[in-house]
TIPABA-386625 format. One line per 4 residues: number of its first residue (from 1); their letters; for each residue x, y, z of C-alpha. Coordinates in Angstrom, 3 decimals, always signed. Example, Ala and Ser with C-alpha at 12.3 -4.5 7.8 and 13.67 -1.06 7.14 Angstrom:
BEGIN
1 = as = +12.300 -4.500 +7.800  +13.670 -1.060 +7.140
This chain:
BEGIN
1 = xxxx = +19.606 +90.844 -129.588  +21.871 +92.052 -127.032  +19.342 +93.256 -124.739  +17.492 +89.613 -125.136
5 = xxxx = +20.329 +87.727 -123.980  +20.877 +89.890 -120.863  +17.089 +89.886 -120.435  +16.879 +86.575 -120.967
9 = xxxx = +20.040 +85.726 -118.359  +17.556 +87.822 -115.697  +15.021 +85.684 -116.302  +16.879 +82.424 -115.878
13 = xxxx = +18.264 +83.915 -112.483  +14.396 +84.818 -111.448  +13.683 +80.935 -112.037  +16.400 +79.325 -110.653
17 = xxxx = +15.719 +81.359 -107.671  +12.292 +80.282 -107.661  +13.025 +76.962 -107.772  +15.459 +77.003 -104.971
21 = xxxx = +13.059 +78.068 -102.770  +10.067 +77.256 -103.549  +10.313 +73.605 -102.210  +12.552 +73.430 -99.661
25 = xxxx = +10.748 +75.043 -96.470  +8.243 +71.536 -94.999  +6.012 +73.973 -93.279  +5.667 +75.626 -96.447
29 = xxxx = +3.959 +72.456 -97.990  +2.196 +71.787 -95.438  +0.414 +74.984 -94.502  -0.914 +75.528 -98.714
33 = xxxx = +0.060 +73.203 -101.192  -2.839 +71.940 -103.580  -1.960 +68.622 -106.129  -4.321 +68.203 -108.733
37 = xxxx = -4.508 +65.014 -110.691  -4.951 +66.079 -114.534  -6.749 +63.459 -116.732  -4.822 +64.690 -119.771
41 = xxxx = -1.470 +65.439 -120.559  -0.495 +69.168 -122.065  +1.453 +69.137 -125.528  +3.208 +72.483 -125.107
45 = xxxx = +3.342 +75.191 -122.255  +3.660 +77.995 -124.907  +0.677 +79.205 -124.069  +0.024 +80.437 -128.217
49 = xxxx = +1.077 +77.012 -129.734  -1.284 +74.292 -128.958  -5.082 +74.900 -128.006  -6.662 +72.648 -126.265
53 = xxxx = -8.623 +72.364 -122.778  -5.470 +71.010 -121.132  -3.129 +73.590 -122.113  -5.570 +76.624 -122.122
57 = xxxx = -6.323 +75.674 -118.445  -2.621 +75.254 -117.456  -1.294 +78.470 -119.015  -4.195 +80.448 -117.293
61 = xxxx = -2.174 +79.632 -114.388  +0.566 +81.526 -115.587  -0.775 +84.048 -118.225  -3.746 +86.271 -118.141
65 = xxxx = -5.809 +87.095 -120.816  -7.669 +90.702 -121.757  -10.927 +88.966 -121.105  -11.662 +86.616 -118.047
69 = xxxx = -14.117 +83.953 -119.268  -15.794 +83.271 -115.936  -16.864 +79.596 -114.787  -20.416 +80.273 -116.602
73 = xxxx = -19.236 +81.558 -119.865  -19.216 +85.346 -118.859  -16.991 +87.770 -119.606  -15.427 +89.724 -116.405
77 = xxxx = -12.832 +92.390 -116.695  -9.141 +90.901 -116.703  -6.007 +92.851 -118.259  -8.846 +94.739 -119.861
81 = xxxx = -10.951 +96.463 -117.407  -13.595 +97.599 -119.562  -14.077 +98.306 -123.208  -15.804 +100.156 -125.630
85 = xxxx = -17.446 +99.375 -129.193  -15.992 +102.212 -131.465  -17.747 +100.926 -134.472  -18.545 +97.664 -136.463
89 = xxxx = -15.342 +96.617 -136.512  -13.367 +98.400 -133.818  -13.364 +97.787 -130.000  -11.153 +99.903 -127.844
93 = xxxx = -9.935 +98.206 -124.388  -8.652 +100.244 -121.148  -5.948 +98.240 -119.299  -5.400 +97.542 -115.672
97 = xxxx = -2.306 +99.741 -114.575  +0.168 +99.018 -111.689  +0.230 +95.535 -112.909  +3.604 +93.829 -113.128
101 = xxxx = +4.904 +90.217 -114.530  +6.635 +87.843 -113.181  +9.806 +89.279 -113.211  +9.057 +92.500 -111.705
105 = xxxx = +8.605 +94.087 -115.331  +5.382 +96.273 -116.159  +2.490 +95.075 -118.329  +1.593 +97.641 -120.923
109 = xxxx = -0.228 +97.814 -124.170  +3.030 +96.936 -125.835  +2.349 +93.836 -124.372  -1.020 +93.246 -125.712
113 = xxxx = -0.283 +94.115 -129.461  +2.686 +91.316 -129.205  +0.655 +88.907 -127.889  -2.404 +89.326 -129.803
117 = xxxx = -0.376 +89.369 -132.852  +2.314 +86.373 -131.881  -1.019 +84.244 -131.136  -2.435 +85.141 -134.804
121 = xxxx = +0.783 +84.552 -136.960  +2.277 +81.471 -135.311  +2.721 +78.795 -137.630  +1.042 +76.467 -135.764
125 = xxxx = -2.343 +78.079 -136.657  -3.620 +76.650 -133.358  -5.607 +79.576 -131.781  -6.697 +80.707 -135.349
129 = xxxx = -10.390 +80.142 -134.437  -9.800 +82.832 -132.290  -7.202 +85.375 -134.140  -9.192 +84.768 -137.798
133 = xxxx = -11.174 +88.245 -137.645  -8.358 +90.448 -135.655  -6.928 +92.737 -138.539  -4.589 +94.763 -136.140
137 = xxxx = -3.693 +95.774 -133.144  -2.934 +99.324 -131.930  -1.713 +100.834 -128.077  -3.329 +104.759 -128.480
141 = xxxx = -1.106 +104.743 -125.047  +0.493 +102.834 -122.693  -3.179 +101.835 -121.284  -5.262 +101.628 -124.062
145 = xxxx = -5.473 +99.250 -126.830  -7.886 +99.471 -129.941  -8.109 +95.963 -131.797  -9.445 +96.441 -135.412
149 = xxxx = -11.475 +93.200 -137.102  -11.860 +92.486 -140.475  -15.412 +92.470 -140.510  -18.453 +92.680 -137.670
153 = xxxx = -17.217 +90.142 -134.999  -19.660 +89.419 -132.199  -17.535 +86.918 -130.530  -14.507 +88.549 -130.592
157 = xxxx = -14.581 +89.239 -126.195  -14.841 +85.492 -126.288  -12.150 +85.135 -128.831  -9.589 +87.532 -126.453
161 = xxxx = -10.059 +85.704 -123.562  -8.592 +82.649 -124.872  -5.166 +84.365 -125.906  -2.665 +85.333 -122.819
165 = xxxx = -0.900 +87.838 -122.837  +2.953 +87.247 -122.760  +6.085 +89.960 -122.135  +6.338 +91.957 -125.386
169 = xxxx = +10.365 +90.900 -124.468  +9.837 +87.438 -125.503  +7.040 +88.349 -128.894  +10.168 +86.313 -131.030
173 = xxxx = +10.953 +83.648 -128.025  +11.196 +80.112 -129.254  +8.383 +77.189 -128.087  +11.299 +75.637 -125.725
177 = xxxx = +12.104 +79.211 -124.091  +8.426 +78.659 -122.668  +8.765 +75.254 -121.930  +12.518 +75.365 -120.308
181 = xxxx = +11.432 +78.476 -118.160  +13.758 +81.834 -119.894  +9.887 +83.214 -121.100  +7.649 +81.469 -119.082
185 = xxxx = +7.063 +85.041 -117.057  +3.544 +86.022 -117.001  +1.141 +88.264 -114.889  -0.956 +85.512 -113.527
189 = xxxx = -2.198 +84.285 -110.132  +0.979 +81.461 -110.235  +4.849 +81.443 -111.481  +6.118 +78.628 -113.041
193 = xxxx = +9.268 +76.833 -110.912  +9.308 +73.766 -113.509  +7.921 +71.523 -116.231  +8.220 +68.105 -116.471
197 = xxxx = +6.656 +67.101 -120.026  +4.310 +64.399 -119.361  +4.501 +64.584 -115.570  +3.702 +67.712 -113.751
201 = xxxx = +3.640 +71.359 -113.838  +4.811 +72.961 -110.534  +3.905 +76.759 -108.992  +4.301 +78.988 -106.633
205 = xxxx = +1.770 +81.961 -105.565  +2.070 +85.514 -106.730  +1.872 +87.254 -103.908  +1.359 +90.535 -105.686
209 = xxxx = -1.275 +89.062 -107.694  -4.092 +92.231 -108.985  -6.832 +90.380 -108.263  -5.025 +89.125 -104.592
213 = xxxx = -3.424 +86.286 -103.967  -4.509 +82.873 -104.655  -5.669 +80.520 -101.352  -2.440 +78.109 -102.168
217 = xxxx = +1.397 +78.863 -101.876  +2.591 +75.904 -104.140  +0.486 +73.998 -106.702  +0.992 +70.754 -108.734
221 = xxxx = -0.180 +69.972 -111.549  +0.339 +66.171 -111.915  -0.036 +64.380 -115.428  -1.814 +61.264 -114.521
225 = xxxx = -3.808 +59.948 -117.509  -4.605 +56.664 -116.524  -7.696 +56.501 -115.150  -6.511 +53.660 -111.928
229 = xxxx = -3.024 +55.266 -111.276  -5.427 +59.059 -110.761  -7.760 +57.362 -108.579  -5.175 +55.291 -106.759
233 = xxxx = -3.100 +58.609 -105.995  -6.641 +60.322 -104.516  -7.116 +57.372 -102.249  -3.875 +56.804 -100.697
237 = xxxx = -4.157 +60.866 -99.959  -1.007 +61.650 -103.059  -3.609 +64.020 -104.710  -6.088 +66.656 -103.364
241 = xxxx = -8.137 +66.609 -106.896  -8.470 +64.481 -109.609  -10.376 +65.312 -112.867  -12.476 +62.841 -114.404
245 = xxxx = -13.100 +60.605 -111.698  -13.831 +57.222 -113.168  -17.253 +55.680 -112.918  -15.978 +52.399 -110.993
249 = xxxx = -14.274 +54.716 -108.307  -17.875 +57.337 -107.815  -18.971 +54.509 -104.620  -15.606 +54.113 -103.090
253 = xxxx = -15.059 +57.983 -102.715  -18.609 +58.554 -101.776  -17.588 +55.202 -98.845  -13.956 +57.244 -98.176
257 = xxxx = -15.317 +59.972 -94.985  -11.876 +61.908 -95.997  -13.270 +62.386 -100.071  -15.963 +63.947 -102.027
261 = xxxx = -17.077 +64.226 -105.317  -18.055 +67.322 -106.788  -19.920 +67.307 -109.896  -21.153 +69.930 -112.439
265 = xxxx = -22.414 +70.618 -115.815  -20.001 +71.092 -119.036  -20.912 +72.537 -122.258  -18.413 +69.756 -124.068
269 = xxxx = -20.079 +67.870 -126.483  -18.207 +64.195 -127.506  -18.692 +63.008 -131.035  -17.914 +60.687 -134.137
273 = xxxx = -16.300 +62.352 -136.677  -16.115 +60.484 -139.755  -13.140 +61.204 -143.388  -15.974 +63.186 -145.931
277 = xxxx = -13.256 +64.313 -148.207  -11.342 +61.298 -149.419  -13.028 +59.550 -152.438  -11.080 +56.047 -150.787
281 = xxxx = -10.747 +56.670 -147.444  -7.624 +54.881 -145.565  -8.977 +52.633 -142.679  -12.075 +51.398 -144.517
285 = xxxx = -11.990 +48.377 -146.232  -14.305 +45.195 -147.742  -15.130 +43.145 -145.512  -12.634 +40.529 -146.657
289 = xxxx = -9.907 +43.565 -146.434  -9.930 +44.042 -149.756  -10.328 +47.877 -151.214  -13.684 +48.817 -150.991
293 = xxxx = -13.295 +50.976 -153.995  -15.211 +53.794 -152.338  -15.607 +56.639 -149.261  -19.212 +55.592 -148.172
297 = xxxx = -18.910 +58.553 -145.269  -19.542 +60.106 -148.432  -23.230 +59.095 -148.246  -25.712 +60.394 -146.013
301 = xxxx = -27.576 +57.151 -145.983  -24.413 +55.588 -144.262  -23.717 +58.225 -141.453  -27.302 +58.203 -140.256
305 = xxxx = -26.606 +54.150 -139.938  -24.086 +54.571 -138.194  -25.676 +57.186 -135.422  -28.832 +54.749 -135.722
309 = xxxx = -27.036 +51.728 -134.677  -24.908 +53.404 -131.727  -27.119 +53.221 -128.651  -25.992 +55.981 -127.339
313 = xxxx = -28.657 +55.966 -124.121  -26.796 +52.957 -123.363  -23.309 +54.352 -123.589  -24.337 +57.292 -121.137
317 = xxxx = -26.050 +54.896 -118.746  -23.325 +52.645 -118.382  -20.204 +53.512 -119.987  -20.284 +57.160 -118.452
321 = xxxx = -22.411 +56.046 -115.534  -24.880 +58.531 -115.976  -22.382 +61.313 -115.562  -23.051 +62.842 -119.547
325 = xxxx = -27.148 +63.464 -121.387  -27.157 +61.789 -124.960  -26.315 +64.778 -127.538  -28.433 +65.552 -130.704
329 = xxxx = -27.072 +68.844 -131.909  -23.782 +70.851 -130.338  -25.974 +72.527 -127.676  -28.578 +72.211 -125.875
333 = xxxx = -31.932 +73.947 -125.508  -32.177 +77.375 -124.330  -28.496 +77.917 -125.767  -27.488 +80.453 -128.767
337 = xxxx = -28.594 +78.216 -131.953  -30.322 +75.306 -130.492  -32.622 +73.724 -133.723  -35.925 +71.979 -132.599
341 = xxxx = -35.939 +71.365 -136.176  -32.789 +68.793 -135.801  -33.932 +65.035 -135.931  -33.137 +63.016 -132.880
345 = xxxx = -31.880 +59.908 -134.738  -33.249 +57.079 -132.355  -31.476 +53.838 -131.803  -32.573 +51.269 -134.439
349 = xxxx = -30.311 +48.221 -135.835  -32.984 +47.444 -138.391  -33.537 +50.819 -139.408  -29.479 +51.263 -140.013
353 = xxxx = -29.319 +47.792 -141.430  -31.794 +48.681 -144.216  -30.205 +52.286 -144.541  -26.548 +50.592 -145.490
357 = xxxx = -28.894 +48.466 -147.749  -30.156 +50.915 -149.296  -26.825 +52.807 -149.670  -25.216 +49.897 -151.555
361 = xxxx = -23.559 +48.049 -148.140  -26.001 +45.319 -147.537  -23.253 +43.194 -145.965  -21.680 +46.282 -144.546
365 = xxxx = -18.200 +46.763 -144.753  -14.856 +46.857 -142.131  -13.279 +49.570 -140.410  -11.288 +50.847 -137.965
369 = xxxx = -12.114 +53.622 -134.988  -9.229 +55.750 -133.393  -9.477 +57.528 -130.521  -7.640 +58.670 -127.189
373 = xxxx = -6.786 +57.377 -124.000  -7.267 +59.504 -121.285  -7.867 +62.751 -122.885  -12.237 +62.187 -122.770
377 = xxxx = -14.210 +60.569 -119.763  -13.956 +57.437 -120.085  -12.747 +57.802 -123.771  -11.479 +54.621 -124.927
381 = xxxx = -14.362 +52.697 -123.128  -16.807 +54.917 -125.446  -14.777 +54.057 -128.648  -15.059 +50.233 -127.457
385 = xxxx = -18.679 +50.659 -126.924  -19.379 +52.146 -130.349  -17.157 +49.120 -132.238  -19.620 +46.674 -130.522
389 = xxxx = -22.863 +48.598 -131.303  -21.752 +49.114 -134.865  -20.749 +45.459 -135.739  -24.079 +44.296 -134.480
393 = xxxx = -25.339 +46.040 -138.291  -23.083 +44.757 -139.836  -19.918 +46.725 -139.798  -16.777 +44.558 -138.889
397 = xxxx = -15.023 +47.561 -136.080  -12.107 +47.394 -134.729  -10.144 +49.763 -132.325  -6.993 +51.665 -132.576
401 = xxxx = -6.509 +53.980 -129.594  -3.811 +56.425 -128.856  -2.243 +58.344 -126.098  -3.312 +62.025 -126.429
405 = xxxx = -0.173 +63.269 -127.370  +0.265 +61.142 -130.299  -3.231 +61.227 -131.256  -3.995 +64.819 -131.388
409 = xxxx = -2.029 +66.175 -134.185  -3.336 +63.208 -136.119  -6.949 +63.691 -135.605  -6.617 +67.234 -136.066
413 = xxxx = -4.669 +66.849 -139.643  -7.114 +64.261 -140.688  -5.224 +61.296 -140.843  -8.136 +59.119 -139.119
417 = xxxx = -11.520 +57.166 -141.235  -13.633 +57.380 -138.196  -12.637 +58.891 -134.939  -13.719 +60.108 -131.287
421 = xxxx = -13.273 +63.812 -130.819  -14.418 +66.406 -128.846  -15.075 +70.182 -128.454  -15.678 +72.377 -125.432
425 = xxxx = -18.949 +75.074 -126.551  -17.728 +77.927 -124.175  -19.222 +80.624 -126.052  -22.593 +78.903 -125.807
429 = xxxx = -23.097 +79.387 -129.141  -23.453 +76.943 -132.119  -20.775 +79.385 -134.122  -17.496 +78.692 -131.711
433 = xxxx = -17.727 +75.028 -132.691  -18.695 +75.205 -135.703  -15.816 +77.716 -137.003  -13.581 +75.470 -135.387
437 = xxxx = -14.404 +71.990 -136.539  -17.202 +72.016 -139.353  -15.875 +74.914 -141.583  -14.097 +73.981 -144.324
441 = xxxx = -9.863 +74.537 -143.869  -8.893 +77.516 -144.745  -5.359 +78.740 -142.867  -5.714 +82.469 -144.194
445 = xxxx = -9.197 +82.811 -142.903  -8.595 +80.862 -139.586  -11.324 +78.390 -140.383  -11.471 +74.683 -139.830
449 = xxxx = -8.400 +74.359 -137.760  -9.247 +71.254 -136.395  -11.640 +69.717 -138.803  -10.422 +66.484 -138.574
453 = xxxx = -13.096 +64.663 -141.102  -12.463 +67.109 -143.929  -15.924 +68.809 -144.284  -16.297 +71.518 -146.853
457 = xxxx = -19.726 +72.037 -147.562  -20.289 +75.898 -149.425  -24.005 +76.338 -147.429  -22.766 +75.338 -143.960
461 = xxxx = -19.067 +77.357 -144.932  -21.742 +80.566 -145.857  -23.923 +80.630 -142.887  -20.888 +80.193 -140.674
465 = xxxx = -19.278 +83.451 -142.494  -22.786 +85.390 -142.108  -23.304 +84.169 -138.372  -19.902 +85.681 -137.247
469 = xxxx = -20.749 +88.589 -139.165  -23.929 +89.753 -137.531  -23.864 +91.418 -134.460  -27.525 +91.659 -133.702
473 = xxxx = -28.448 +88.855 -131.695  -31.726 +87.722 -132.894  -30.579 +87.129 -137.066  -27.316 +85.558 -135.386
477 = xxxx = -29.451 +83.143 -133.448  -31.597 +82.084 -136.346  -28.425 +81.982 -138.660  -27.387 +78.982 -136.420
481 = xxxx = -30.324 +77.144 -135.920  -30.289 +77.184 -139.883  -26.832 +75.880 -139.496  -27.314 +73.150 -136.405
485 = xxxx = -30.043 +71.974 -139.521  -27.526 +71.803 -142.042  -24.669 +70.199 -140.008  -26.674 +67.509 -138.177
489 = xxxx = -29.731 +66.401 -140.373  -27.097 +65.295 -143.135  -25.184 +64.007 -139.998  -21.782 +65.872 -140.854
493 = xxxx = -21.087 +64.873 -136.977  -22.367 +62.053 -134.961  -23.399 +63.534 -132.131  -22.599 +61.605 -128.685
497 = xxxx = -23.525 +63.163 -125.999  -22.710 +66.020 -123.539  -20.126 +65.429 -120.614  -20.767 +66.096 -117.208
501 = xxxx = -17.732 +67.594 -115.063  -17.027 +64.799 -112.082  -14.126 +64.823 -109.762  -12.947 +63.423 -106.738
505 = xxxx = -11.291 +65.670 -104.168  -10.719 +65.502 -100.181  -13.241 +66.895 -97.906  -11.856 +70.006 -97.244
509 = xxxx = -11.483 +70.665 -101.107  -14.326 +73.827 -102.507  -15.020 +74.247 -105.873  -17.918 +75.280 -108.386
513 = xxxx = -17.018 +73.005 -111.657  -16.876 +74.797 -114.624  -18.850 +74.755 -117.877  -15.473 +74.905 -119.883
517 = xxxx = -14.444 +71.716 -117.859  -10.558 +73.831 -116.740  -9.590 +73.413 -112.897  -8.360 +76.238 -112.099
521 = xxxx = -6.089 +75.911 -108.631  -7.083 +79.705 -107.657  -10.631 +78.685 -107.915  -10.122 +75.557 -105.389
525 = xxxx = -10.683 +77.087 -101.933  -9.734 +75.081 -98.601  -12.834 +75.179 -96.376  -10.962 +74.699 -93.243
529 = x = -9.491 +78.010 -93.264
């Protein structure tokens, strides 16, 4: 404990020296600082508490992982610079030497174990998608590292290159020892000066960055939500790059000759998920807000209805201004488990009209939708949409949204009837989603961490089990078609669609969008120089 606290008292030093001169030099803003507008807040910057696309991305910043999951969903040597299949069920990893952290302290396997470990038993469960197969971890050496599954794992280089890799020194560090700066020391391509929950992140360069150093000195990462204020801030020349550019602002950066937009494709897929578990489900009601003395989510007849009366062709054309496809399944074709056999439920009012009919509802019922503000494109406009669409069959809707950071837990716990949610597919593969938000919860297993409508159904919870199991490619594929069947011909999910990446940047902003939807400041190159 001793050696913590003096650690610990270093460390504190490091940042408050880092923060004193970080900002003080003009010329040193002006020659290399980037300020990127983030559409979503982050909930933590422990970078093993919370996982979610706006954390992940910001801690990447600071923390490397084993793996490097590149912009198209490959995996490229990181901490780990290659790697070796021992058998079934253990891989053995060769670490980068001559690497150091933030504080001048050497990485080592030590390292790696802690992390790997810390990010598998935290409490908060929140990266167990990713930890649920890892039995142990074991350094052979001070550059070598054999992790040991419980069972075949095929995914498991995805799964590594979503943990970071902290200091072994800080393996017992508290969430606000991250957040307040005494562990936020990692390896990565940025130090941390200071967090401002809600606000901004700000960093300065590594300059002894292994991979080189990044094309910007000082980086912000601004917190900027709402959709006006982050386009506002772009145009009067506040921000270099905003995410999610709104729809209404697309013309007046394409009019501004100082601003671009850059736009890509993302593997996120947006959805409905709806409460299958309750038998009376808590924001449903009679029509006359009485209890309606039943779940009907529970029916199969009512969730197609509800995908049949959504125009969802519509909701892409004009809600996300063409900047998203309409989604049938979690990925598309000519990705790892991608059914033909799944039904692509057209838009039909009478068709869902008759299908509540037929499932007892004929005068429909009332409910209420949650979703976020400011976490999705264009979020709470979708979540609008879909009330409209879904009263016109007879289903009184009305809207509850939430800012992210009060929303999120809720969603994730279940708390919610119907609600907007959304996952990023960076694996490519029907299995990362599914494990994640379709299995049914189980903690010990890391399964259904964020299976927010409660779905436990044993033939969809078996094929996921067998499809992380296999390691030959071709039965893994056909595993998940049969499970992209299961999950979206009983309509488990309503399926939204797919979301485009769009931002807004200034002229002399480069970057290649990525699938996984993170902007990544050492990505963003300034073509000027």
């Amino acid at each position: 404990m001793t050696t913590y606290v003096t650690r610990r008292s270093f460390h504190a030093s490091v940042m408050a020296l880092l923060a004193a001169t970080a900002f003080c030099s003009p010329a040193f803003a002006q020659e290399a600082e980037l300020r990127i507008g983030m559409a979503s807040p982050i909930t933590s910057l422990d970078p093993h508490e919370d996982s979610n696309s706006p954390n992940n991305a910001t801690s990447r910043h600071i923390w490397d992982s084993l793996i490097n999951r590149g912009g198209s969903a490959e995996n490229k040597p990181q901490l780990a610079t290659e790697w070796e299949i021992v058998d079934d069920t253990h891989w053995r990893f060769t670490l980068r030497e001559g690497v150091k952290f933030h504080d001048g302290s050497a990485f080592d396997a030590e390292d790696v174990v802690a992390s790997l470990i810390r990010a598998r038993d935290k409490e908060s469960q929140a990266f167990a998608s990713y930890t649920r197969t890892i039995k142990s971890v074991t350094a052979e050496d001070a550059h070598t590292v054999v992790v040991e599954t419980t069972g075949p794992d095929p995914l498991i280089l995805n799964s590594l290159s979503r943990i970071r890799i902290i200091s072994s020194e800080f393996a017992d560090a508290p969430v606000t020892d991250f957040e307040n700066g005494p562990a936020a020391f990692g390896t990565g391509p940025f130090k941390l000066v200071s967090y401002k929950p809600g606000d901004r992140v700000e960093l300065v360069r590594n300059e002894e960055y292994f991979d080189g150093p990044a094309d910007w000195s000082k980086v912000t990462l601004r917190q900027v939500p709402d959709e006006g204020g982050r386009l506002a801030s772009l145009l009067a020349g506040d921000l270099d790059v905003i995410e999610a550019l709104p729809a209404e602002g697309v013309d007046r950066v394409e009019g501004n000759s100082n601003l671009k937009v850059i736009r890509g494709k993302a593997t996120r897929i947006v959805y409905l998920g709806m409460d299958v578990a309750r038998d009376e489900t808590p924001f449903v009601t009679a029509k006359d807000g009485s209890p309606l003395g039943a779940n009907p989510f529970k029916d199969a007849r009512v969730r197609k209805a509800l995908l049949m009366g959504m125009n969802r062709e519509a909701i892409v054309d004009r809600v996300m201004s063409k900047n998203g496809t309409v989604a049938h399944q979690f990925v598309a074709e000519g990705f790892f488990g991608h059914s033909d056999e799944v039904e692509e439920v057209p838009y039909d009012v009478e068709g869902a009209k008759a299908l509540l009919a037929e499932a007892g509802y004929p005068d429909g019922f009332a409910l209420t939708i949650h979703g976020p503000s400011g976490r999705y494109l264009n979020d709470s406009e979708i979540v609008q949409a879909a009330a409209q669409m879904l009263t016109r069959i007879g289903i009184d809707t009305k809207v509850e949204v939430l800012p992210w950071s009060v929303y999120s837990s809720k969603y994730s716990d279940g708390e919610y009837s119907l609600f907007l949610g959304s996952w990023g597919v960076n694996t490519g593969e029907v299995s990362n989603p599914a494990i994640a938000i379709v299995a049914g919860r189980d903690a010990e297993k890391g399964l259904g961490r964020y299976n927010g409508g409660g779905i436990d159904v044993p033939e969809i919870n078996a094929l996921i089990e067998k499809a992380a199991s296999t390691l030959e490619d071709g039965e893994r594929e056909q595993i998940q078609r049969e499970l992209s069947n299961l999950i979206f011909n009983e309509t488990w999910l309503l399926p939204m669609h797919n979301e485009s990446v769009v931002l807004g940047a200034k002229k002399n902003i480069d970057f290649a969008p990525r699938a996984d939807t993170y902007t990544l400041a050492y990505e963003i190159h300034d073509n000027t120089k």
